[in-house]
VOBA-584090 format. One record per residue (C-alpha): residue number from 1; residue in three letters; chain; x negated, y, z negated. Coordinates in steps of 0.2 Angstrom, whole numbers. Example, Ala and Ser with C-alpha at 12.3 -4.5 7.8 and 13.67 -1.06 7.14 Angstrom:
REM VOBA-584090
<volum resi="1" resn="ALA" chain="A" c1="-62" c2="-22" c3="-39"/>
<volum resi="2" resn="SER" chain="A" c1="-68" c2="-5" c3="-36"/>
END
This chain:
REM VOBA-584090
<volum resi="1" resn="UNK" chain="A" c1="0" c2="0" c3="0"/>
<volum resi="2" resn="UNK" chain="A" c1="-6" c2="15" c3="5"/>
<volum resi="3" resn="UNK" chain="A" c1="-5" c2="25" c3="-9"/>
<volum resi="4" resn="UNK" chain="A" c1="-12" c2="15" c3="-22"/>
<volum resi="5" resn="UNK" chain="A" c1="-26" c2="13" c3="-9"/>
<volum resi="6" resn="UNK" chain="A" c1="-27" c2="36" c3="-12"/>
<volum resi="7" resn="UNK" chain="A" c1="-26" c2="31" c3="-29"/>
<volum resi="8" resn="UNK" chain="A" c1="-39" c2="19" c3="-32"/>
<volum resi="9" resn="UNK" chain="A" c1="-50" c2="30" c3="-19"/>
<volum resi="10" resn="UNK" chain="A" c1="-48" c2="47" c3="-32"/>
<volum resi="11" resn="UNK" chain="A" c1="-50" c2="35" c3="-48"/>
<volum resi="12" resn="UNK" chain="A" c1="-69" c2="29" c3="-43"/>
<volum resi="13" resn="UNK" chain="A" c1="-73" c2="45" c3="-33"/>
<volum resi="14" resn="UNK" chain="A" c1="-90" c2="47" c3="-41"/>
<volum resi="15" resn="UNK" chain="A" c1="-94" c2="28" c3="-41"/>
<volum resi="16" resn="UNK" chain="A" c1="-93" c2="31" c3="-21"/>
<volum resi="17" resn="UNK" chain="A" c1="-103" c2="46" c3="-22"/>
<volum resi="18" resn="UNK" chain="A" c1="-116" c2="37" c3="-35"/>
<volum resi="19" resn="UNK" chain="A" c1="-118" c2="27" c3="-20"/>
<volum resi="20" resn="UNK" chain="A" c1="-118" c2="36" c3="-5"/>
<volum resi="21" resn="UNK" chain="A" c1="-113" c2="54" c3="-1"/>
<volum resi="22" resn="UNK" chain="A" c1="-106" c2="52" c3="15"/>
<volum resi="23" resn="UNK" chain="A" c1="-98" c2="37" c3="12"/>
<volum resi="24" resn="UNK" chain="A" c1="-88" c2="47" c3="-2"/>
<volum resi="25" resn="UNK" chain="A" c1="-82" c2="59" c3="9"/>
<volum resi="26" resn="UNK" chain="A" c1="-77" c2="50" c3="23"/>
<volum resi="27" resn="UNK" chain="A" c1="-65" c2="40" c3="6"/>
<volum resi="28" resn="UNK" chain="A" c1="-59" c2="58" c3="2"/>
<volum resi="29" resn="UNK" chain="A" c1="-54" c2="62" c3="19"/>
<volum resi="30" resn="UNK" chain="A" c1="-47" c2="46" c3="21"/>
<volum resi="31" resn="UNK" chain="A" c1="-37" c2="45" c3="5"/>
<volum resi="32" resn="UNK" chain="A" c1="-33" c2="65" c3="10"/>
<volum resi="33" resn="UNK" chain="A" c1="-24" c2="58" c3="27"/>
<volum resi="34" resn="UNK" chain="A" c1="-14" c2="47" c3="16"/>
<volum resi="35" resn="UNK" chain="A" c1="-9" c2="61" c3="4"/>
<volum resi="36" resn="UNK" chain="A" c1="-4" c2="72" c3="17"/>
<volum resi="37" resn="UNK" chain="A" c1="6" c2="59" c3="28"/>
<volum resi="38" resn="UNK" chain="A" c1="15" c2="52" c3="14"/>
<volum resi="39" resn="UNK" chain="A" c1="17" c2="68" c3="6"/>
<volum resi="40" resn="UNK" chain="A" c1="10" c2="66" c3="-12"/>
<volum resi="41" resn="UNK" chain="A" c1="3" c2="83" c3="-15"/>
<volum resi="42" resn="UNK" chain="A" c1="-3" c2="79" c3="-33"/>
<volum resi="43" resn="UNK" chain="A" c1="-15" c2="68" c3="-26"/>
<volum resi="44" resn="UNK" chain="A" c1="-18" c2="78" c3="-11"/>
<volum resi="45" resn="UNK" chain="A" c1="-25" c2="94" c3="-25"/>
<volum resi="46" resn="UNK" chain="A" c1="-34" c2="80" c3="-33"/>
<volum resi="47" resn="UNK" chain="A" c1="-42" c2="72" c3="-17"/>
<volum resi="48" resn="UNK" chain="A" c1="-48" c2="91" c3="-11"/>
<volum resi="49" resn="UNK" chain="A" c1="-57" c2="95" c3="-30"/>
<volum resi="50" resn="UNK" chain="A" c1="-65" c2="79" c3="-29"/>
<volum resi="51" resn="UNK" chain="A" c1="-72" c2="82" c3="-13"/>
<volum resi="52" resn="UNK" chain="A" c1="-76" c2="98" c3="-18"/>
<volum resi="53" resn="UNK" chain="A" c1="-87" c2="92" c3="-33"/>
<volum resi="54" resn="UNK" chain="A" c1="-97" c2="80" c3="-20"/>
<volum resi="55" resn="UNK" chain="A" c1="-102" c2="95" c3="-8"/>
<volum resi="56" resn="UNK" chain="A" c1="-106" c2="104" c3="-24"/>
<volum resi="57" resn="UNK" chain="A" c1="-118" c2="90" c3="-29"/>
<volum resi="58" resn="UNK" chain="A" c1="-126" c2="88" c3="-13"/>
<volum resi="59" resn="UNK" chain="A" c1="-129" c2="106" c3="-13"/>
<volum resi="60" resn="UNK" chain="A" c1="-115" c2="113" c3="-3"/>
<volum resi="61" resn="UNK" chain="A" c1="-109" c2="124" c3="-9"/>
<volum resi="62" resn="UNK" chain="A" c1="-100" c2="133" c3="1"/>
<volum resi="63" resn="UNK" chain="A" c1="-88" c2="117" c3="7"/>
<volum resi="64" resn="UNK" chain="A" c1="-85" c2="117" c3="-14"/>
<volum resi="65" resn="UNK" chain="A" c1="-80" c2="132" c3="-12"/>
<volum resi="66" resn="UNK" chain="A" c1="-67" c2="129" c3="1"/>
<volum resi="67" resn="UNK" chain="A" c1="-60" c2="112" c3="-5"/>
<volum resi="68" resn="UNK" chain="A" c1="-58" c2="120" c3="-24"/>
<volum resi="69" resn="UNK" chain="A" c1="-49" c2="132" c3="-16"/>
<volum resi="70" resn="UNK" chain="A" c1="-35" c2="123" c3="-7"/>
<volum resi="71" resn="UNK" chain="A" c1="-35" c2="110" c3="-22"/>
<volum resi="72" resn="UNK" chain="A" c1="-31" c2="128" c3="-33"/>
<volum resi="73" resn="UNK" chain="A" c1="-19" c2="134" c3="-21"/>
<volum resi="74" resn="UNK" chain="A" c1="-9" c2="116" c3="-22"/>
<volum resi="75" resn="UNK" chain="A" c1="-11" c2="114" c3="-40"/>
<volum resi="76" resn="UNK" chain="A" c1="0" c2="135" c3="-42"/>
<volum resi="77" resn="UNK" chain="A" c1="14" c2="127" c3="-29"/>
<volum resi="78" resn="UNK" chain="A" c1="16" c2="114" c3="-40"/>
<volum resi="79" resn="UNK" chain="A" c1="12" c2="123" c3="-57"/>
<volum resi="80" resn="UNK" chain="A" c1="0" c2="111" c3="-62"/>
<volum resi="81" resn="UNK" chain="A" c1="-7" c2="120" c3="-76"/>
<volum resi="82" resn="UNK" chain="A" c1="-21" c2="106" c3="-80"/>
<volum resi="83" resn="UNK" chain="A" c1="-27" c2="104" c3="-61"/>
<volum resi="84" resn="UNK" chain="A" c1="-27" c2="122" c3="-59"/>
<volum resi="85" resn="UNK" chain="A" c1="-37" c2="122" c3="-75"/>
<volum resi="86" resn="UNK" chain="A" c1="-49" c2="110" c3="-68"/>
<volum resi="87" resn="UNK" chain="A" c1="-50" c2="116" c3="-53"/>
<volum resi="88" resn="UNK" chain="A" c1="-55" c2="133" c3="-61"/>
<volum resi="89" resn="UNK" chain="A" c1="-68" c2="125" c3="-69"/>
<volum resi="90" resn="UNK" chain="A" c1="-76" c2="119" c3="-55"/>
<volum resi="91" resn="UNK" chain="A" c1="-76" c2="134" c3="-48"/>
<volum resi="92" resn="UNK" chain="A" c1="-82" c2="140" c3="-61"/>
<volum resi="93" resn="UNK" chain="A" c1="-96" c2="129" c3="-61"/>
<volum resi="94" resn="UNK" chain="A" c1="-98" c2="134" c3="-43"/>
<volum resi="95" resn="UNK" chain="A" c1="-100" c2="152" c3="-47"/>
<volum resi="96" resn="UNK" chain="A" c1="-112" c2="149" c3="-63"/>
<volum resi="97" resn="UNK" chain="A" c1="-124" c2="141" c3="-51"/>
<volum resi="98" resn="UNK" chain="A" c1="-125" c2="156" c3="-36"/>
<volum resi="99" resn="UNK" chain="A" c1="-129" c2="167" c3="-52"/>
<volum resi="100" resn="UNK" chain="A" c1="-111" c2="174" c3="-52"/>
<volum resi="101" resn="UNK" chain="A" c1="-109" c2="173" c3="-70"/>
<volum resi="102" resn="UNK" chain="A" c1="-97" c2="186" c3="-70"/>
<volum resi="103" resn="UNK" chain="A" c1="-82" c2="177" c3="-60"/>
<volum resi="104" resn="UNK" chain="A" c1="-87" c2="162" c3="-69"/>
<volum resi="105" resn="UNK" chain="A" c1="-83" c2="169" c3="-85"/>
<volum resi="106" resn="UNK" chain="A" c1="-66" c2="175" c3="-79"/>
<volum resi="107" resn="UNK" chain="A" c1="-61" c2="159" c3="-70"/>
<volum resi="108" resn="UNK" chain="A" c1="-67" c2="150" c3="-87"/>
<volum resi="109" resn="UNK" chain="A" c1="-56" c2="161" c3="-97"/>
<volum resi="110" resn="UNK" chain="A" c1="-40" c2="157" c3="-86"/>
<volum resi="111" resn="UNK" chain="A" c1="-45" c2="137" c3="-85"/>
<volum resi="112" resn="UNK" chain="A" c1="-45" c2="139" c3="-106"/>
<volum resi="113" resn="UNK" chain="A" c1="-29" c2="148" c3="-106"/>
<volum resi="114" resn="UNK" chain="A" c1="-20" c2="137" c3="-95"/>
<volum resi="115" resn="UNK" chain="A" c1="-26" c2="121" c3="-102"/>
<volum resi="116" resn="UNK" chain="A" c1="-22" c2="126" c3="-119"/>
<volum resi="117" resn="UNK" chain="A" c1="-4" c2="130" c3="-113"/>
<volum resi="118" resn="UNK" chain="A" c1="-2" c2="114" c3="-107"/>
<volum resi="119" resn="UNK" chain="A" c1="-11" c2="106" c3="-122"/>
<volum resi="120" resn="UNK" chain="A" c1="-26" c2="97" c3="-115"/>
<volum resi="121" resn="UNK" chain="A" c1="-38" c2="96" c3="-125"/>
<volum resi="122" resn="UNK" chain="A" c1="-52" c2="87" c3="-113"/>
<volum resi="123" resn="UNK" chain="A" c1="-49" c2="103" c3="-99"/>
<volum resi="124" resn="UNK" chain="A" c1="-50" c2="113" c3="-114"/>
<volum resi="125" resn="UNK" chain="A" c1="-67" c2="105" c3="-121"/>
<volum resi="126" resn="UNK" chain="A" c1="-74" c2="103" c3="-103"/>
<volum resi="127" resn="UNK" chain="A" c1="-72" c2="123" c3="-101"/>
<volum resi="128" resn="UNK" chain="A" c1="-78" c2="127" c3="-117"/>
<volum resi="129" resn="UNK" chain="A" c1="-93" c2="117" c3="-113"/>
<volum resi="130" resn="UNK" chain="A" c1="-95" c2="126" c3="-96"/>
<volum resi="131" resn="UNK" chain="A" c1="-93" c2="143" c3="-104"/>
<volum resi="132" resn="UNK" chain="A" c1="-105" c2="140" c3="-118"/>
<volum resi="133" resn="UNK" chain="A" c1="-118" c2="135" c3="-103"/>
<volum resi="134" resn="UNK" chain="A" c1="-114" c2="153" c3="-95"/>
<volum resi="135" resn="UNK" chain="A" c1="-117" c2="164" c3="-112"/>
<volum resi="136" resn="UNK" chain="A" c1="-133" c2="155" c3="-116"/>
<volum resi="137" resn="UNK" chain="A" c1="-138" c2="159" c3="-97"/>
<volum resi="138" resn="UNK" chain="A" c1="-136" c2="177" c3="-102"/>
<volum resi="139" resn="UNK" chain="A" c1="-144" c2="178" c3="-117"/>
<volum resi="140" resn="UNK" chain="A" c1="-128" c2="179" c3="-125"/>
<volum resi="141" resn="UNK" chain="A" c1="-132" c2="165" c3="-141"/>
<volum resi="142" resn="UNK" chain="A" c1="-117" c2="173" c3="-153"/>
<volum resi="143" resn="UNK" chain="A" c1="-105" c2="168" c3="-138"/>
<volum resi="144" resn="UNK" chain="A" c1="-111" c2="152" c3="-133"/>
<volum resi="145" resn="UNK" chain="A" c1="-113" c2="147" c3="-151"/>
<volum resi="146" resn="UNK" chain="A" c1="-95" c2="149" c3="-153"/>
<volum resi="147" resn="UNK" chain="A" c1="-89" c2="141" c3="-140"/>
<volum resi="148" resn="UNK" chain="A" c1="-99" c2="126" c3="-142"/>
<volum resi="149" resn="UNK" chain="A" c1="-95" c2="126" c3="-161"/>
<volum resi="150" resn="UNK" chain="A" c1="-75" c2="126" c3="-157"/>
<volum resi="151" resn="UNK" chain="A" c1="-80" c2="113" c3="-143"/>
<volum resi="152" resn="UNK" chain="A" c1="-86" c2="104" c3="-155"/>
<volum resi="153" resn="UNK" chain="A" c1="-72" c2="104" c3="-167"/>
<volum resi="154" resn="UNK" chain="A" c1="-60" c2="100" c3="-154"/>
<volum resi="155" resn="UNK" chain="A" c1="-70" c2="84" c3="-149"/>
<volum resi="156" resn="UNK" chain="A" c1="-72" c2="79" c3="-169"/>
<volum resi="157" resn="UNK" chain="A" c1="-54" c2="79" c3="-169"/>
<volum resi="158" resn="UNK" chain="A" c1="-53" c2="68" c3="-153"/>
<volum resi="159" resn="UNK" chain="A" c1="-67" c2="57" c3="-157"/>
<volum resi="160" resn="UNK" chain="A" c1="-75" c2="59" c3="-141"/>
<volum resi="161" resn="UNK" chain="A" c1="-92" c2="52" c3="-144"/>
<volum resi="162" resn="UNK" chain="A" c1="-97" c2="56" c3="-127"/>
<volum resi="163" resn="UNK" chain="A" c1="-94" c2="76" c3="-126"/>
<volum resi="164" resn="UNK" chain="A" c1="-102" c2="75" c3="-145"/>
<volum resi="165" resn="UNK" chain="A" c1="-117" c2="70" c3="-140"/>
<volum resi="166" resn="UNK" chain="A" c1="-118" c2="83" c3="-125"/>
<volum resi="167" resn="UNK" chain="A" c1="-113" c2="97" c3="-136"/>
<volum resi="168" resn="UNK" chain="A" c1="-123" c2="94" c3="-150"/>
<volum resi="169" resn="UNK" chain="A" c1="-138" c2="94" c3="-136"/>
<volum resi="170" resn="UNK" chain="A" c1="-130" c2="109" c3="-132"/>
<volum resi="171" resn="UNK" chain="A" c1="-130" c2="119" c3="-149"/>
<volum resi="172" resn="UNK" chain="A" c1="-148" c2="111" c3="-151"/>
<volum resi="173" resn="UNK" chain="A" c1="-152" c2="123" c3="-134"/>
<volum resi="174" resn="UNK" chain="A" c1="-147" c2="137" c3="-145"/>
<volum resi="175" resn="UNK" chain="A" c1="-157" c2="134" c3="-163"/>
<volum resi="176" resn="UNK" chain="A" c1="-174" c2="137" c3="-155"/>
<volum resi="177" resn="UNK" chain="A" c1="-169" c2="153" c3="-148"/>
<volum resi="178" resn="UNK" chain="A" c1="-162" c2="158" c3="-166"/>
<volum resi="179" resn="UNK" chain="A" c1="-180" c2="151" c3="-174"/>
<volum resi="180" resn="UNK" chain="A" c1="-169" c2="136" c3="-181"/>
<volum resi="181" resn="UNK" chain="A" c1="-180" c2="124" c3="-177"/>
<volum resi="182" resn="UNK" chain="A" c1="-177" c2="111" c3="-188"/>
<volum resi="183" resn="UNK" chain="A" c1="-158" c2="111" c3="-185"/>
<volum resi="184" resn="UNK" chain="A" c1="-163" c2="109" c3="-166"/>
<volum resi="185" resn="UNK" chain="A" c1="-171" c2="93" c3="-172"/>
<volum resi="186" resn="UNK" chain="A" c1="-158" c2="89" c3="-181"/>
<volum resi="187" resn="UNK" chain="A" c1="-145" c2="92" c3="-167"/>
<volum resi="188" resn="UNK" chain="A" c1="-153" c2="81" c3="-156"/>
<volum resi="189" resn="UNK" chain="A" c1="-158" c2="67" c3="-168"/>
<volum resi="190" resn="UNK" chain="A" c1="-136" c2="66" c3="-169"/>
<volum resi="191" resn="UNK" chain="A" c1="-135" c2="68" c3="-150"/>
<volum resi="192" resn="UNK" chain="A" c1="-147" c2="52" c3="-147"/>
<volum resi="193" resn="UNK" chain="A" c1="-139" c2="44" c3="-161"/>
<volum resi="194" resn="UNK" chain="A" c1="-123" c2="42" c3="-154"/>
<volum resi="195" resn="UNK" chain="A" c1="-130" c2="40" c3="-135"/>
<volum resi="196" resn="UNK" chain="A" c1="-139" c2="25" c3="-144"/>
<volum resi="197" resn="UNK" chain="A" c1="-121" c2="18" c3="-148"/>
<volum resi="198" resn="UNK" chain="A" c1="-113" c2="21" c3="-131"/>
END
């Protein structure tokens, strides 16, 4: 069936890519035809961010660009508050990497605002994360401390052992520049720990 076959192609989209780039894409087009012909638009907004993310890895950026943003505009139609909060995200990402720290901040903002509306606290997290990244970028260590101590207490909640180990790598980024060094070594001491137990 053709649409579990769009399905299955989204849910191990970055398995393909692991593998092979091109061979991810020429999935993503092919579970995009299937979207488009039998008219599932969720996935079609899914299909188009995942593809997005792959031209972002391979260094692309300007495809990203162009797939994040038909995936956006799909996601508002449908007011799909966590794609479009995802999807912001990633564009966020986007915009962090070409030095445009500036629209990343304000896509991050939105992506926040949205996911929080619709409750998710993974979108939430995951843009938290990004936006913490951007501030330390700057220079700005009182912003990205915050956000990656309310990251943190979001993921506590959750148990997510995985985003802990990455924020806790994180806030160590932070300590040195502070003269904390002990609590760096502490910070990432945790982070190994838990990676240890993955």
């Amino acid at each position: 069936d053709e649409r579990r076959q769009a399905d299955f192609i989204n849910e191990h989209f970055y398995t393909f890519y692991s593998n092979n780039y091109y061979q991810a894409v020429a999935l993503g087009e092919q579970a995009l035809s299937i979207a488009e012909r039998q008219n599932m638009h969720s996935v079609k907004a899914l299909t188009l961010k995942n593809i997005g993310v792959v031209h972002y890895l391979k260094g692309d950026y300007e495809k990203a660009l162009t797939h994040y943003q038909r995936s956006l505009d799909l996601y508002e139609s449908q007011k799909d508050l966590v794609g479009e909060g995802n999807v912001l995200r990633e564009m966020a990402n986007y915009f962090k990497k070409t030095g445009q720290h500036d629209k990343a901040l304000v896509n991050l903002e939105k992506a926040i605002q949205l996911c929080t509306e619709a409750r998710d606290t993974s979108c939430i997290t995951a843009s938290l994360d990004i936006r913490g990244v951007v501030f330390l970028e700057l220079g700005k260590l009182d912003e990205a401390e915050a956000n990656f101590t309310k990251e943190l207490a979001l993921l506590e909640r959750t148990g997510d052992q995985n985003g802990l180990s990455y924020t806790f790598d994180n806030l160590a980024a932070v300590a040195p520049e502070r003269g904390r060094f002990e609590q760096a070594f502490q910070l990432l001491e945790r982070s190994q720990d838990i990676r240890q137990r993955l």
